[in-house]
ChimeraX commands (.cxc) that place a marker at each C-alpha (Angstrom):
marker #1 position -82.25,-163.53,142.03 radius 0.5
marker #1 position -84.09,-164.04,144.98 radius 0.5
marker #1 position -86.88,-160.64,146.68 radius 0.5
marker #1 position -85.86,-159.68,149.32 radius 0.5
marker #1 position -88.33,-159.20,152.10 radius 0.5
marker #1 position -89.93,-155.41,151.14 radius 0.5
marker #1 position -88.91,-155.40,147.79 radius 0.5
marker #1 position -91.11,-155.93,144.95 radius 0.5
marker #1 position -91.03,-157.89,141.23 radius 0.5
marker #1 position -90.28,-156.22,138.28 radius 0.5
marker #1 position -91.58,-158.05,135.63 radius 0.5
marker #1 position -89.96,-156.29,132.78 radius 0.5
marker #1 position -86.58,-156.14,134.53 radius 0.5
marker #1 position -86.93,-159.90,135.12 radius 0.5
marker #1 position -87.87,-160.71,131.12 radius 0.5
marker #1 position -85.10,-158.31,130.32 radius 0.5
marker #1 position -82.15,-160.33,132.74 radius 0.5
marker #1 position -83.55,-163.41,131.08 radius 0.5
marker #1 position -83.52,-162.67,127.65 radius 0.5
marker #1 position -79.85,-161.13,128.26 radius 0.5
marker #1 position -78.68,-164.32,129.95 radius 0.5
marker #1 position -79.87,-166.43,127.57 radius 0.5
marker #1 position -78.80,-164.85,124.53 radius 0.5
marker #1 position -75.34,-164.97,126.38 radius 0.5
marker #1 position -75.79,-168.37,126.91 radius 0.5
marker #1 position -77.36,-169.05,123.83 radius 0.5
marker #1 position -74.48,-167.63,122.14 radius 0.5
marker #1 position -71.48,-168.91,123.26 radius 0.5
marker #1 position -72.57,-173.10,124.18 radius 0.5
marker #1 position -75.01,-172.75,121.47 radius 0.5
marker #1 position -79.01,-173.03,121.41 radius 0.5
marker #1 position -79.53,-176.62,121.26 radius 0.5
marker #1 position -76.51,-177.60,123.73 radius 0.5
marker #1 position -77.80,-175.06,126.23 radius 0.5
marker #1 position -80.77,-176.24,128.97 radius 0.5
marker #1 position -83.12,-174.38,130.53 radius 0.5
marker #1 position -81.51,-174.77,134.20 radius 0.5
marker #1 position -78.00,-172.86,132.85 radius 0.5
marker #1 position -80.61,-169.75,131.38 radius 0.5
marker #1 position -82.13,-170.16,134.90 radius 0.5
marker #1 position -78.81,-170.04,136.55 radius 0.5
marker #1 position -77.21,-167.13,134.25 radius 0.5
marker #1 position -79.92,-165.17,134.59 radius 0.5
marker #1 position -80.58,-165.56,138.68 radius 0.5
marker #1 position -84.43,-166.32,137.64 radius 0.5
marker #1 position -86.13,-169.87,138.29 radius 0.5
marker #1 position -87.00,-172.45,135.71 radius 0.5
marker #1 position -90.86,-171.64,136.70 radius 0.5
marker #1 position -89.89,-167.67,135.81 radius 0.5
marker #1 position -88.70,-168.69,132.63 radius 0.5
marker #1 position -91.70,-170.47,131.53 radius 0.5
marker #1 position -94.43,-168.11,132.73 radius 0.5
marker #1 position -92.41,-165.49,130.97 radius 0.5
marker #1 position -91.80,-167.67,127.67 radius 0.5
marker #1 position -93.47,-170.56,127.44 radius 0.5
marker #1 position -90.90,-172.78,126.47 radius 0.5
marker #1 position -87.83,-173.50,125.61 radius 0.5
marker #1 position -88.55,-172.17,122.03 radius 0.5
marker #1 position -90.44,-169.56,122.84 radius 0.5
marker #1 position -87.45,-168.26,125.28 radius 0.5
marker #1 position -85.18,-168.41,122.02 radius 0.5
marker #1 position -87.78,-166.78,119.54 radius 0.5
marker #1 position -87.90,-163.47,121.94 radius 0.5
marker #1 position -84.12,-163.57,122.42 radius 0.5
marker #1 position -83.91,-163.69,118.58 radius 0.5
marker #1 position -86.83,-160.88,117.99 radius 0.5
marker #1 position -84.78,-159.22,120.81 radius 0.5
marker #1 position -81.92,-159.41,118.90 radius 0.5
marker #1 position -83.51,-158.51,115.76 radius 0.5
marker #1 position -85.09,-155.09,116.62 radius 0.5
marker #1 position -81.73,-154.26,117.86 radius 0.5
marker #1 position -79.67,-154.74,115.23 radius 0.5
marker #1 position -82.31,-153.23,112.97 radius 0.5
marker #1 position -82.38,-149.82,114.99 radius 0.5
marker #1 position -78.26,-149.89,114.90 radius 0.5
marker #1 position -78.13,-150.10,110.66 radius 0.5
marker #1 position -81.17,-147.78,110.63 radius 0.5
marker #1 position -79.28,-145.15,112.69 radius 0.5
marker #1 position -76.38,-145.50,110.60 radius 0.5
marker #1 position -77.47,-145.38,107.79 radius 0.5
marker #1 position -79.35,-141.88,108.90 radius 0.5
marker #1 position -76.54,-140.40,110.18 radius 0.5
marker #1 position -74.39,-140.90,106.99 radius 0.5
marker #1 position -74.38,-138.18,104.20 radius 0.5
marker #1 position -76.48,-139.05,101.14 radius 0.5
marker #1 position -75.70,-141.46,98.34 radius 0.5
marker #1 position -73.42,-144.07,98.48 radius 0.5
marker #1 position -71.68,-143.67,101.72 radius 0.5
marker #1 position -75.53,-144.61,103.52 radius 0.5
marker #1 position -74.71,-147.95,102.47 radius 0.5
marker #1 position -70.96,-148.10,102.73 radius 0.5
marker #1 position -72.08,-147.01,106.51 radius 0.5
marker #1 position -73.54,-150.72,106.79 radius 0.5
marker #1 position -70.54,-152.28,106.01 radius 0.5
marker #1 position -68.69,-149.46,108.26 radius 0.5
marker #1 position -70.82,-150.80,110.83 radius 0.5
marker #1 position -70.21,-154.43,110.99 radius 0.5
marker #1 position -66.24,-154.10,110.48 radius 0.5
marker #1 position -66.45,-152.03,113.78 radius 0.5
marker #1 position -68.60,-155.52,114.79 radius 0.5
marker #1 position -66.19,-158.06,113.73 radius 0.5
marker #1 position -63.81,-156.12,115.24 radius 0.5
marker #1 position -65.58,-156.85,119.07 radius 0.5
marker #1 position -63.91,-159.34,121.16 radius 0.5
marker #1 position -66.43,-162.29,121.16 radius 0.5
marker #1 position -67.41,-161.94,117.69 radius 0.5
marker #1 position -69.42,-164.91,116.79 radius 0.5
marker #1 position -71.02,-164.11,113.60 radius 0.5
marker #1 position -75.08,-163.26,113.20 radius 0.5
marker #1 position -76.98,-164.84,115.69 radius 0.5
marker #1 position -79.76,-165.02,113.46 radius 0.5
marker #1 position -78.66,-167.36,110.72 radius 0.5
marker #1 position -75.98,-169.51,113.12 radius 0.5
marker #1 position -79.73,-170.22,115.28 radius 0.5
marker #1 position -80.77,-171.26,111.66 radius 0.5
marker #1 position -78.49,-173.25,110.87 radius 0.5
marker #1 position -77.97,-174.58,114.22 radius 0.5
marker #1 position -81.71,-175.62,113.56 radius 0.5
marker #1 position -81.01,-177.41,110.42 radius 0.5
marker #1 position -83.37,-176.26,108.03 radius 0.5
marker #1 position -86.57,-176.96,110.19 radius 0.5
marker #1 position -89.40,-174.23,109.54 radius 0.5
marker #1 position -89.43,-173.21,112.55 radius 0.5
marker #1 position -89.11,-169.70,114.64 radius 0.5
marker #1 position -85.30,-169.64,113.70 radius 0.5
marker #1 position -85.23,-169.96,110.48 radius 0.5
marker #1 position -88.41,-167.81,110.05 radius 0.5
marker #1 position -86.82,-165.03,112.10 radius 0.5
marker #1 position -83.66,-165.19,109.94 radius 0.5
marker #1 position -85.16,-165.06,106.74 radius 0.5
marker #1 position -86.83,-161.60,108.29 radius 0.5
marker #1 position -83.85,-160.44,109.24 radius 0.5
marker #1 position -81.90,-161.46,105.23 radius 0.5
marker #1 position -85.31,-159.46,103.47 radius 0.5
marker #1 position -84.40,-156.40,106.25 radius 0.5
marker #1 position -81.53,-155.96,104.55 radius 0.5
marker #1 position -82.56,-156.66,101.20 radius 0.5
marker #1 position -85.25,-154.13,101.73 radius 0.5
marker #1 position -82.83,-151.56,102.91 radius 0.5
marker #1 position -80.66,-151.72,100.76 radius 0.5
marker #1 position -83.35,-151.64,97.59 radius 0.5
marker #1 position -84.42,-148.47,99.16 radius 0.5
marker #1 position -80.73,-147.23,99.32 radius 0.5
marker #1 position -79.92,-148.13,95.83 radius 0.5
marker #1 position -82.58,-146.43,94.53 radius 0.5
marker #1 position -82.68,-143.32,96.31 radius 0.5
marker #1 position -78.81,-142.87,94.54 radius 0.5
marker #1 position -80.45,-144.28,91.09 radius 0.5
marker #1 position -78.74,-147.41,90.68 radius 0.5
marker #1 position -80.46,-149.13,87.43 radius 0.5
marker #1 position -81.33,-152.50,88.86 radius 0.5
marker #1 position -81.54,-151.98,92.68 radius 0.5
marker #1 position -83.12,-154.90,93.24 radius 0.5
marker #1 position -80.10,-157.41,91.85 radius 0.5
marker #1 position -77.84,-155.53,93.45 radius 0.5
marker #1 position -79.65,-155.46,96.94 radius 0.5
marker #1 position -79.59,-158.71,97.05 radius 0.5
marker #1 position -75.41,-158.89,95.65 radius 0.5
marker #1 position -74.69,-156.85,98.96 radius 0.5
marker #1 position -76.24,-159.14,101.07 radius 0.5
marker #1 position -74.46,-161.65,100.18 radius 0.5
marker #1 position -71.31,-159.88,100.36 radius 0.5
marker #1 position -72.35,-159.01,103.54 radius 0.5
marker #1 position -73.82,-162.28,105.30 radius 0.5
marker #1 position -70.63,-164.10,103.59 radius 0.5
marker #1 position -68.05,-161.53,105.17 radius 0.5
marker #1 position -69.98,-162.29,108.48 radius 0.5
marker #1 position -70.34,-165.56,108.36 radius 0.5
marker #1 position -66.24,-165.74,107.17 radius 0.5
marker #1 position -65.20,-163.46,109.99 radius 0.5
marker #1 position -66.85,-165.37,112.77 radius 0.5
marker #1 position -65.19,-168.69,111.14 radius 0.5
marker #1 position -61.64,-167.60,110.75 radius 0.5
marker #1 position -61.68,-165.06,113.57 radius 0.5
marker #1 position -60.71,-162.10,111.34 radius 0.5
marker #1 position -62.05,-159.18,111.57 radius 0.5
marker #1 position -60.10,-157.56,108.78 radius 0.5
marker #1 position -62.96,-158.93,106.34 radius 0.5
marker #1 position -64.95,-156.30,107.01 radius 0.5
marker #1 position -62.18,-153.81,105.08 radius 0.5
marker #1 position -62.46,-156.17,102.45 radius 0.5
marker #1 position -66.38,-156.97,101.93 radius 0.5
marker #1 position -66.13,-152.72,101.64 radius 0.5
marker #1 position -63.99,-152.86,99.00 radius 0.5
marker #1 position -65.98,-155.67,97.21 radius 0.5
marker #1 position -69.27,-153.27,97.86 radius 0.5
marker #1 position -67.61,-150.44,96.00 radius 0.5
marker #1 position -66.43,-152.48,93.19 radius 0.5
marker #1 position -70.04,-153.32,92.96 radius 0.5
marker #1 position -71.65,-149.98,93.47 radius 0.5
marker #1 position -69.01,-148.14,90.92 radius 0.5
marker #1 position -70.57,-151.30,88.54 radius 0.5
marker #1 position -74.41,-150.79,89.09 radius 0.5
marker link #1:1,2 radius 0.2
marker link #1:2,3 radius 0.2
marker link #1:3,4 radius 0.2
marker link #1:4,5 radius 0.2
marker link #1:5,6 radius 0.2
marker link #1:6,7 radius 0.2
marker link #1:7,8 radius 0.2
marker link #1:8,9 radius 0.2
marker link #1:9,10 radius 0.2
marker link #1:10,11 radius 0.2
marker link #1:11,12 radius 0.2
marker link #1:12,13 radius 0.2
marker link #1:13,14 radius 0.2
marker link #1:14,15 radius 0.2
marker link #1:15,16 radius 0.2
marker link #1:16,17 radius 0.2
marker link #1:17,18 radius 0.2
marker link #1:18,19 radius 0.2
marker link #1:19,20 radius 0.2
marker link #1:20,21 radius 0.2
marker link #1:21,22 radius 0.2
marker link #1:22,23 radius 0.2
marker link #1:23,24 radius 0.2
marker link #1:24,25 radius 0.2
marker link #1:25,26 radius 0.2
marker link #1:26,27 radius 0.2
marker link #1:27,28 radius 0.2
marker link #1:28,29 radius 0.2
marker link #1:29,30 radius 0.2
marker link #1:30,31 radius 0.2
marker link #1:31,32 radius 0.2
marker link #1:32,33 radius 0.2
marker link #1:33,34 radius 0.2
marker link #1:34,35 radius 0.2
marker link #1:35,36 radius 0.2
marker link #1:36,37 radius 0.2
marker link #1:37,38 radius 0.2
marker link #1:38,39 radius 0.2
marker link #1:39,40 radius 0.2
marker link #1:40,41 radius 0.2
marker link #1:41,42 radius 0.2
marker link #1:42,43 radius 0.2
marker link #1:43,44 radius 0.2
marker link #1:44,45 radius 0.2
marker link #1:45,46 radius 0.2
marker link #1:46,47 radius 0.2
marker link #1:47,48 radius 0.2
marker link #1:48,49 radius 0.2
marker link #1:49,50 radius 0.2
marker link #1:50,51 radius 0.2
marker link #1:51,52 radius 0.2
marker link #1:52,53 radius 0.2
marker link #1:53,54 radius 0.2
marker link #1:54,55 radius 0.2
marker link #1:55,56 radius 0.2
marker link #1:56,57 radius 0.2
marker link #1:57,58 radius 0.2
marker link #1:58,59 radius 0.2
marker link #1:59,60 radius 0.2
marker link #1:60,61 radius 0.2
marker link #1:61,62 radius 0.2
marker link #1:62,63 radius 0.2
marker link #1:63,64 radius 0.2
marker link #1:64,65 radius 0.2
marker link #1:65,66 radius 0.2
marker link #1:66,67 radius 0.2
marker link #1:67,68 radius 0.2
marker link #1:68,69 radius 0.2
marker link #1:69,70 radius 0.2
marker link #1:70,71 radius 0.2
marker link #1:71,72 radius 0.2
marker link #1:72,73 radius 0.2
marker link #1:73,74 radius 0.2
marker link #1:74,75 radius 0.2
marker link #1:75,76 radius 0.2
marker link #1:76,77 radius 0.2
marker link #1:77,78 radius 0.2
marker link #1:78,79 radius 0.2
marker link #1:79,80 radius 0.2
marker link #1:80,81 radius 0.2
marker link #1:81,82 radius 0.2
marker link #1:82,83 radius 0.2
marker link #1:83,84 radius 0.2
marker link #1:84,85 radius 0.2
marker link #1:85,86 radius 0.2
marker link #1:86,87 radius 0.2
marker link #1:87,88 radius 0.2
marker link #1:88,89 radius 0.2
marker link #1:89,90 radius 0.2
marker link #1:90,91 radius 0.2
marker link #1:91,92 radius 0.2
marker link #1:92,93 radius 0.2
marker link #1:93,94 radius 0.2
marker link #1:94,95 radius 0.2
marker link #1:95,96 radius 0.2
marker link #1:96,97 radius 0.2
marker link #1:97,98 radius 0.2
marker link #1:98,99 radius 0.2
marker link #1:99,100 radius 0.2
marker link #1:100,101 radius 0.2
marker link #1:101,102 radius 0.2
marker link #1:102,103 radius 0.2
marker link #1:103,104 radius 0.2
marker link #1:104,105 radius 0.2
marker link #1:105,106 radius 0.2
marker link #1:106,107 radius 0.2
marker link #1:107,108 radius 0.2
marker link #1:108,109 radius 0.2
marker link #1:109,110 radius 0.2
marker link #1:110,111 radius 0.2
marker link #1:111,112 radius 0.2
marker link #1:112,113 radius 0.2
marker link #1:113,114 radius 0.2
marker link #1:114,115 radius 0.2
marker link #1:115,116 radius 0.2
marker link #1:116,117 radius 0.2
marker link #1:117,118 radius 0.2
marker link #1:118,119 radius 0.2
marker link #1:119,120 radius 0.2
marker link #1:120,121 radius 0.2
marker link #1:121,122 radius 0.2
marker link #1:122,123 radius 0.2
marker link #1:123,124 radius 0.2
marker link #1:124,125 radius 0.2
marker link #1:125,126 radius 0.2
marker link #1:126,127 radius 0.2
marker link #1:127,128 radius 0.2
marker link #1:128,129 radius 0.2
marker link #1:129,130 radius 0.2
marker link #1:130,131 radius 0.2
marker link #1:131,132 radius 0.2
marker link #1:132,133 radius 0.2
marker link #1:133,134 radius 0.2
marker link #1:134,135 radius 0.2
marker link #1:135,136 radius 0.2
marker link #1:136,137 radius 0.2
marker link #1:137,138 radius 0.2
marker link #1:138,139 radius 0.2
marker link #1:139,140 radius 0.2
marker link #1:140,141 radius 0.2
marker link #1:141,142 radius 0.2
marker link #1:142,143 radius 0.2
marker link #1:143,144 radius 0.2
marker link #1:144,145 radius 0.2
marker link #1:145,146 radius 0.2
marker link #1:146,147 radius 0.2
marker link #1:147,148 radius 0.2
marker link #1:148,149 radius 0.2
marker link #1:149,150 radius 0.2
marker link #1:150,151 radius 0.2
marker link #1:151,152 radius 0.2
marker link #1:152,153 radius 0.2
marker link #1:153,154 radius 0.2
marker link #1:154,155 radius 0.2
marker link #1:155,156 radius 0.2
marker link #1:156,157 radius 0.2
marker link #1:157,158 radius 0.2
marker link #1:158,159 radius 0.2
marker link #1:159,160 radius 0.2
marker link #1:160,161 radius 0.2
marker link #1:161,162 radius 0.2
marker link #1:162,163 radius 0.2
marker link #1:163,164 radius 0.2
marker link #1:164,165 radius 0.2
marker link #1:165,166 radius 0.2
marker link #1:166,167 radius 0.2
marker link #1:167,168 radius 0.2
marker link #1:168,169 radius 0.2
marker link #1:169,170 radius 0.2
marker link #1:170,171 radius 0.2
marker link #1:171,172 radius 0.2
marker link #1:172,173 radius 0.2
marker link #1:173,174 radius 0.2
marker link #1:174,175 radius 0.2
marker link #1:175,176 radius 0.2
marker link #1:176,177 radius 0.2
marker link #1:177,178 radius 0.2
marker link #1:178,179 radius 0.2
marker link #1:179,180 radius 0.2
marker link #1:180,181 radius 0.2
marker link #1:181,182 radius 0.2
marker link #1:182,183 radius 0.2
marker link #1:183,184 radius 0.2
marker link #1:184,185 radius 0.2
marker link #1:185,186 radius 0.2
marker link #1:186,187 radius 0.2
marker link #1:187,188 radius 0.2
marker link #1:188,189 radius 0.2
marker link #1:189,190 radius 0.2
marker link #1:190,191 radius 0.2
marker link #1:191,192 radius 0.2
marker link #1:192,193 radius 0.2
view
């Protein structure tokens, strides 16, 4: 978006269109079909903008993904606090991302799809999404502990993959009715541990 005469920068605004652009972008052409010019263009900011703010073009897509990250950390975090004790604070996780498969757009967990999209190199992607699989590991060992389960760990790491599968299955068949099911699964498990 071009000043006006009078008006002055905000540089926080600025990063803040950007990184909201591009994760738009990012999301539905995909991080390595999308250009810097279409960010530029989506987000009214020019190419120099973008790279004073970011860097590069992998830099721009590491702060969308941290972005993203923090974000979807606070949501399960508030969640989680606002549900009663026990069991239900991680049954409000899976809650959660039913309501999200549910959303029109739905597209899975930006996280791993950059990942994958990446194919395995070490980079920011895959580094970032391995953060975000031990987040949830991590909360959910704390859950499962604070109700006593006997091996939290093992099962921490059984609900993420109930969970990262029912995402990943969602966004691929376009059914948000999975997330009904992956709670099911989750109490199966949790009536188990």
């Amino acid at each position: 978006m071009p000043v006006k005469a009078g008006e002055r920068l905000d540089p926080e605004a600025t990063r803040a269109r950007i990184l909201k652009a591009a994760s738009e972008v990012f999301t539905q052409r995909g991080i390595h079909a999308t250009g810097i010019n279409e960010v530029a263009e989506a987000a009214g900011a020019s190419k120099l903008t973008i790279y004073k703010n970011f860097g590069s073009k992998d830099g721009l897509v590491e702060a969308v993904l941290t972005d993203r990250t923090q974000r979807v950390r606070a949501w399960h975090e508030q969640a989680v606090e606002q549900a009663a004790a026990g069991r239900e604070r991680i049954l409000a996780v899976f809650d959660l991302v039913a309501s999200w498969y549910a959303e029109a757009g739905f597209r899975g967990c930006a996280m791993i799809n950059a990942a994958t999209e990446d194919r395995g190199q070490d980079g920011a992607p895959r580094r970032l999404a391995q953060d975000h699989l031990s987040f949830y590991r991590n909360l959910f060992q704390r859950l499962l502990t604070e109700t006593g389960v006997c091996d939290p760990e093992t099962t921490a790491r059984q609900l993420v993959i109930v969970l990262e599968g029912a995402t990943i299955i969602s966004a691929v068949d376009r059914d948000p009715g999975l997330g009904a099911e992956a709670r099911v699964i989750v109490e199966t498990l949790l009536d188990a541990a």
